[in-house]
N, C-alpha and C positions, 0 to 999 in steps of 0.2 A: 304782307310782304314788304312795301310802299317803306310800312313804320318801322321797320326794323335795319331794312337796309340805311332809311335817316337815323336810326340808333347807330348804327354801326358804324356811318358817317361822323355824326355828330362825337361818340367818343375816340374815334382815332384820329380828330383835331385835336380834342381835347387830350390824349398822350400826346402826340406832336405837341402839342403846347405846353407840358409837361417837360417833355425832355428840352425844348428850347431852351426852359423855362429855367432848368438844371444847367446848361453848358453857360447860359448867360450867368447865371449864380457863381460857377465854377471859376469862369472870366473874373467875376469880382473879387472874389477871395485870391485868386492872385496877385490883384491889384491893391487888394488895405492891408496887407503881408500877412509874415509868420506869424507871428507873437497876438493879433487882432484876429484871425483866424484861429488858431489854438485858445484862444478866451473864449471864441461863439460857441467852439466846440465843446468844452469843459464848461462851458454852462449851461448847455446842452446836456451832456451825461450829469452834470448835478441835477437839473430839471428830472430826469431819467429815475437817478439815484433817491429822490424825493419822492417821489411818485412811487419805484418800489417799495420803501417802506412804509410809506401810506397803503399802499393794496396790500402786505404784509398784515399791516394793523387790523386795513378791514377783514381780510380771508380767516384772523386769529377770530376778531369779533364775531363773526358770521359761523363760522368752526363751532364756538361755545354757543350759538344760539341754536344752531342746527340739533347741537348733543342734547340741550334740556327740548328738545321735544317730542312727542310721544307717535307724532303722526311720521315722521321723516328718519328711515334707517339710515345706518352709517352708508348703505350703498348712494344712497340717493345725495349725501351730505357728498359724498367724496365727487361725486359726479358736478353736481355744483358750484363744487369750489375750485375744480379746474377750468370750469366755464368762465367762472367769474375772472381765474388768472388772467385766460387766453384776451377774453375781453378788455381785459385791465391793460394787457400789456400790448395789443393792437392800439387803445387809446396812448399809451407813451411812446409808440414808435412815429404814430401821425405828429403828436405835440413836438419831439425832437427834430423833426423832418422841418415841421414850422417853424419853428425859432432857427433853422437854418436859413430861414429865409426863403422858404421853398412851399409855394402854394398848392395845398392837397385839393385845393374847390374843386376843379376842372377832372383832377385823375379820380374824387370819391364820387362825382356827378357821373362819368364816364361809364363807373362800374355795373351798369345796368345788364349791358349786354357781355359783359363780360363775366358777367354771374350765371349768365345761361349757358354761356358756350363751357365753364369752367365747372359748370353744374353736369354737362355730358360728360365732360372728360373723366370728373371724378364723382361718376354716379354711386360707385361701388362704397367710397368713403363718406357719403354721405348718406345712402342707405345705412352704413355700419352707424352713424352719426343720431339717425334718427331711429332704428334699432336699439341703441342705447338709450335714448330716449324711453322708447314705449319699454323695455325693461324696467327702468329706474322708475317710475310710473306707477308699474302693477305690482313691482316687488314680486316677483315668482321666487326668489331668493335673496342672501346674503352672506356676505363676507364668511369664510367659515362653512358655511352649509356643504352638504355631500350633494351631489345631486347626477342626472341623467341626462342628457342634451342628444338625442340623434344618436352615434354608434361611441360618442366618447361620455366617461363618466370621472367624477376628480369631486376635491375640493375645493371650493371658489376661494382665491389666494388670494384676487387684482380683476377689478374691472377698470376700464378707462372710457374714455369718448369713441374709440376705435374698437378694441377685442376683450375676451374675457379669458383671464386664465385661470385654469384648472391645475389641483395637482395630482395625481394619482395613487393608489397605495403603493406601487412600487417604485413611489420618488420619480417618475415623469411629470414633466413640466409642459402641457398641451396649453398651445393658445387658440382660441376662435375667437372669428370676427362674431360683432352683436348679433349680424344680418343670421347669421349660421345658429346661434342659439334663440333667436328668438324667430325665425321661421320652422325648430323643430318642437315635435312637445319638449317640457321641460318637467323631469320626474325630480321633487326635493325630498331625499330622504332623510333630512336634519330637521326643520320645522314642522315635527308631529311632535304629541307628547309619549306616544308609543306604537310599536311598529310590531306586525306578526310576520312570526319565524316560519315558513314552510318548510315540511322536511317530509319525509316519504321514509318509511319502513316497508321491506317486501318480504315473506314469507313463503314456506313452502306447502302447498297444496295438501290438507289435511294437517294442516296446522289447528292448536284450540286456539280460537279465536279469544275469546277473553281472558287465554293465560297470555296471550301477545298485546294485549290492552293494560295487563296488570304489570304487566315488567315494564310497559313505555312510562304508565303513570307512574311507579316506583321511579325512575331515572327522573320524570319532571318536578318529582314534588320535592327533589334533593336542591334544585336552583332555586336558589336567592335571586336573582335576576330575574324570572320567571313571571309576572305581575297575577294577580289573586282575578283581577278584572279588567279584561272580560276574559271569563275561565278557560283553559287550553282546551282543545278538540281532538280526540281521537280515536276514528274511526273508520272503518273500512271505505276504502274511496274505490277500488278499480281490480275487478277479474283479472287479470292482464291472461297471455299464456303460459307462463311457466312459475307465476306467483300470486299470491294473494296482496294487494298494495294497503296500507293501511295511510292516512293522513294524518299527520302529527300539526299540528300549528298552535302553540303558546304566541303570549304576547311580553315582550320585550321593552324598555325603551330603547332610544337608536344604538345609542352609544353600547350597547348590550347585545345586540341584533348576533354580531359572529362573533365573540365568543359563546353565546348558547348555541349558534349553528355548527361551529365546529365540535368543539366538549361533546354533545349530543354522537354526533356524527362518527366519534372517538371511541364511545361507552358502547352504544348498540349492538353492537357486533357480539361482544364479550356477554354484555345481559344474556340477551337470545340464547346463546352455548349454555349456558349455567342453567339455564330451566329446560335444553333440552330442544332449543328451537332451530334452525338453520334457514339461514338466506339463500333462497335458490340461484343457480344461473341458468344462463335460458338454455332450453335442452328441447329438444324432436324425435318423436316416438315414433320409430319407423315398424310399420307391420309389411311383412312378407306374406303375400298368399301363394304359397302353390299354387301353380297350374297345372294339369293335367298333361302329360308329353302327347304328341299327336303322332302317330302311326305315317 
């Protein structure tokens, strides 16, 4: 307790000393005039000016070294090189600040406990901070990929130091913070080489069974899309009560995934009719027993 209140001591001299430190500066520059005052300052933003297009130069160099490498996706590059900005350009706000003539020692020394108290305030942003972090890391995905996060699902459009945006297939623009995607599972449905179709056909009770086998495989063996391996599956999966369920599952790649789910979904109905078959709906067979009247 003792070392902290002397922290907290010791850096609100050090801003007092700071701000003095400004009003005595401020005194000066009124005193060496206009024209020497607008020189410190426009040498100042040329110092500035110099310095961005150096960090320019480096973030282009760093950009093309990131691209030729094999361990580092573009998520991770992008993440990096805003770091490096932010960093870059913290360092020319201090340098501009100095060459005003304005000593950072005392107010960067100070920031100790100011780091703690600024660390509660914006726990949430630095949780999202270091969330993005442990993403860019493990690579659960990238730029581009579909994927599943908790009750929202999109394609990854933009990640930043702060959220990730998603887009949706019906042109919604969802953003989440990192904390929110990377506290949920994360399902990627773009980085497989092939993805399986679930589909479900139902039937009616006294159905033949492998004439409803032989119309599903006629309908699969007609897609192109369809991959040869690992071979499609179908067979009876579930009694239910009012139908017989069969399990359809081919394998796809992603990009293929719904148009064979719909197509399929489109054709069965019509197959089934043509050989005679019918998809039930659910229905309840009520029996009545006489009773006997009582006297």
């Amino acid at each position: 307790m003792i070392p902290a209140i002397m922290a907290f001591t010791s850096e609100t001299v050090a801003t007092d000393s700071f701000f003095r430190q400004f009003m005595t500066r401020i005194d000066s520059w009124t005193q060496i005039g206009p024209i020497a005052f607008l020189i410190s300052v426009a040498t100042g933003l040329l110092i500035v000016l110099v310095g961005k297009l150096l960090l320019m130069w480096v973030s282009r160099i760093l950009k093309r070294a990131l691209g030729r490498s094999k361990k580092i996706n573009n998520l991770m590059a992008r993440f990096i090189l805003q770091l490096v900005n932010i960093i870059g350009w913290i360092f020319l706000i201090i340098a501009f600040l100095q060459h005003l003539g304005l000593d950072m020692g005392p107010v960067l020394a100070g920031l100790g406990i100011t780091g703690v108290i600024l660390g509660f305030a914006f726990q949430e942003t630095i949780g999202n901070l270091l969330s993005g972090v442990m993403i860019v890391i493990n690579s659960p995905f990238r730029i581009g990929d579909y994927i599943d996060s908790g009750s929202f699902s999109g394609t990854v459009t933009d990640m930043d130091m702060v959220c990730v945006t998603l887009s949706t297939p019906d042109n919604k623009k969802i953003t989440m913070s990192n904390k929110l995607v990377w506290g949920n599972p994360i399902v990627n449905y773009s980085n497989i080489e092939r993805r399986r179709v679930e589909l479900t056909v139902s039937v009616a009770y006294g159905s033949d069974v492998q004439l409803v086998k032989d119309t599903i495989w006629k309908i699969l063996n007609r897609y192109e899309e369809i991959l040869p391996d690992p071979a499609p599956v179908v067979e009876v999966n579930k009694l239910s009560a009012s139908s017989v369920d069969f399990v359809v599952r081919p394998w796809t790649k992603p990009a293929d995934y719904w148009k064979v789910y719909w197509r399929f979904q489109g054709e069965i109905c019509d197959r089934l009719a043509e050989v005679g078959l019918t998809v039930p709906f659910n229905q309840l067979d009520l029996h009545i027993i006489d009773q006997p009247k009582t006297t």
